[in-house]
C-alpha positions as CSV (number, residue, x, y, z in Angstrom):
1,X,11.8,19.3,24.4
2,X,7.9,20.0,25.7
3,X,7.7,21.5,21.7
4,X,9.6,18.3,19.8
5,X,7.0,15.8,21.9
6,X,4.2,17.8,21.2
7,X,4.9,17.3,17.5
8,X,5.6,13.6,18.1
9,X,2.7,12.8,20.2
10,X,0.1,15.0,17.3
11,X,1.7,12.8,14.4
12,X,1.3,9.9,16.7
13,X,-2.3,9.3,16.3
14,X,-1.5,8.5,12.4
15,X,0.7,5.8,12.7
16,X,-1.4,4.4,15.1
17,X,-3.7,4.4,12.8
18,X,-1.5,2.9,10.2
19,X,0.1,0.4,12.4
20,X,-3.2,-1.9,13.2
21,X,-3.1,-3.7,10.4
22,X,0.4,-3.9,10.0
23,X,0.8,-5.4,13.6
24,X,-2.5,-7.2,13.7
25,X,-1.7,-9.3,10.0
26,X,-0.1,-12.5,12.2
27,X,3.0,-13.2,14.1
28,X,4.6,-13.9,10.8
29,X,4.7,-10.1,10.0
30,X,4.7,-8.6,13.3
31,X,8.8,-7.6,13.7
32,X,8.3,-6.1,10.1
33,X,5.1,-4.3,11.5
34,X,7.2,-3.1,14.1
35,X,9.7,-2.0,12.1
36,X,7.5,-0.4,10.2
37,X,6.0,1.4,13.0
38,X,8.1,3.1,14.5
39,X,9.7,3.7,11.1
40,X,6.5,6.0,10.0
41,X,6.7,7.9,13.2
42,X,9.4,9.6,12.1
43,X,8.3,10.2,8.4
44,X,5.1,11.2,9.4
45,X,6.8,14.1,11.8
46,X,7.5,15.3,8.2
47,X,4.4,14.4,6.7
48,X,3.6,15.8,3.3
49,X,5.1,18.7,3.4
50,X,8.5,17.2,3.5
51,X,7.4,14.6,1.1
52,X,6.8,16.8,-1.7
53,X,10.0,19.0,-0.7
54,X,12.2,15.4,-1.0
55,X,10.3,14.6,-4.0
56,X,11.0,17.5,-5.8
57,X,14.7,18.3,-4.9
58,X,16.7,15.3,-3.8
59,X,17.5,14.3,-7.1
60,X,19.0,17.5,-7.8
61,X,20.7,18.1,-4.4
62,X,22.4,14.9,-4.3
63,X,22.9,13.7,-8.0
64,X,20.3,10.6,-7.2
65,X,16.8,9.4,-6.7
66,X,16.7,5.8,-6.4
67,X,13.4,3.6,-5.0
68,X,13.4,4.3,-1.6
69,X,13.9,6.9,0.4
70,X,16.5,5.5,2.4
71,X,19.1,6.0,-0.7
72,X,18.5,9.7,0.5
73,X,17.6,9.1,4.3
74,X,20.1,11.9,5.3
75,X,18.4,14.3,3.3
76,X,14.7,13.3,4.3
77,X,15.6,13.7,8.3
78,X,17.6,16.7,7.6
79,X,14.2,18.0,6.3
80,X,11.9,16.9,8.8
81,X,14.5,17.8,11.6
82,X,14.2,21.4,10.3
83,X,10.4,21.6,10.0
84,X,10.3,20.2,14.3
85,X,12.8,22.4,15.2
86,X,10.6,25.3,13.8
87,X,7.3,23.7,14.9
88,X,8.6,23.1,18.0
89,X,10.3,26.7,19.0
90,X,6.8,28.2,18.1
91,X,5.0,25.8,20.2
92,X,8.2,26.7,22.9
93,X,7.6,30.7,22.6
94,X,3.8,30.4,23.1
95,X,4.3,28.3,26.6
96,X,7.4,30.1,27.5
97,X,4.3,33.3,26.9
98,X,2.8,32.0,29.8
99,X,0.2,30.4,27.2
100,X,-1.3,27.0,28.1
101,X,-1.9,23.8,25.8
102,X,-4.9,24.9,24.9
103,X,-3.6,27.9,23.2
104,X,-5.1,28.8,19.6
105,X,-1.5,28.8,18.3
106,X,-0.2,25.8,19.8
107,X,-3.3,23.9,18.7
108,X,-3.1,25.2,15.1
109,X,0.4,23.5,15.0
110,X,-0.8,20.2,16.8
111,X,-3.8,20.5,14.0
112,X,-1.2,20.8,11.1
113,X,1.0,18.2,12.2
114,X,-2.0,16.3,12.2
115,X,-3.0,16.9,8.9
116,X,0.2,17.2,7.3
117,X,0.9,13.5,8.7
118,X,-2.3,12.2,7.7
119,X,-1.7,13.6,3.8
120,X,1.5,11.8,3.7
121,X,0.8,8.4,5.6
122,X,0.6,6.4,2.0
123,X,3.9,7.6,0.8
124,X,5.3,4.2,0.0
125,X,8.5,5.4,1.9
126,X,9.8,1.7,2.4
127,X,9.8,0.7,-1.0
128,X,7.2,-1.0,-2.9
């Protein structure tokens, strides 16, 4: 679990970033800010990296590619669920090596979450 909210809490300064203006637009929008918050939280644990895997396949793996990415949501989660769970056990190993947070390793995938969150923060994941 120390490995999964490591990832979480890398990919969290993104959305933060994205969520300012989202939450900040008036009270009018701020439930759909919210919503849309928390809802780029977990597509920025996949990031880009995901994205262009999705992109490229979904049609062909389920027959479909419609708007949004919640015509294939199963498919996107199932992807990013697969790239934390590897993320994550390396970060795991490394601590369970007697390795600290700072470790080169474990700061390498903080720094590609990161980055890979940052490249895919304008997917227009919600629709246009």
């Amino acid at each position: 679990m120390r490995g999964v909210g490591w990832i979480g809490l890398c990919a969290l300064p993104i959305v933060i970033y994205k969520a300012i203006p989202l939450l900040t637009s008036g009270s009018d929008h701020f439930w759909e800010g919210l919503f849309l918050t928390l809802g780029s939280w977990l597509v920025n644990l996949g990031g880009e990296s995901v994205i262009q895997v999705f992109e490229a396949n979904v049609k062909d793996w389920t027959g479909h590619r419609r708007d949004t990415m919640f015509d294939n949501a199963n498919v996107f989660f199932a992807l990013t669920a697969a790239q934390v769970l590897v993320l994550s056990a390396i970060v795991t190993t490394r601590l369970r090596m007697k390795k600290t947070w700072s470790d080169r390793v474990v700061l390498s995938v903080g720094l590609f979450v990161l980055v890979n969150a940052g490249f895919g923060m304008n997917w227009k994941w919600f629709g246009t």
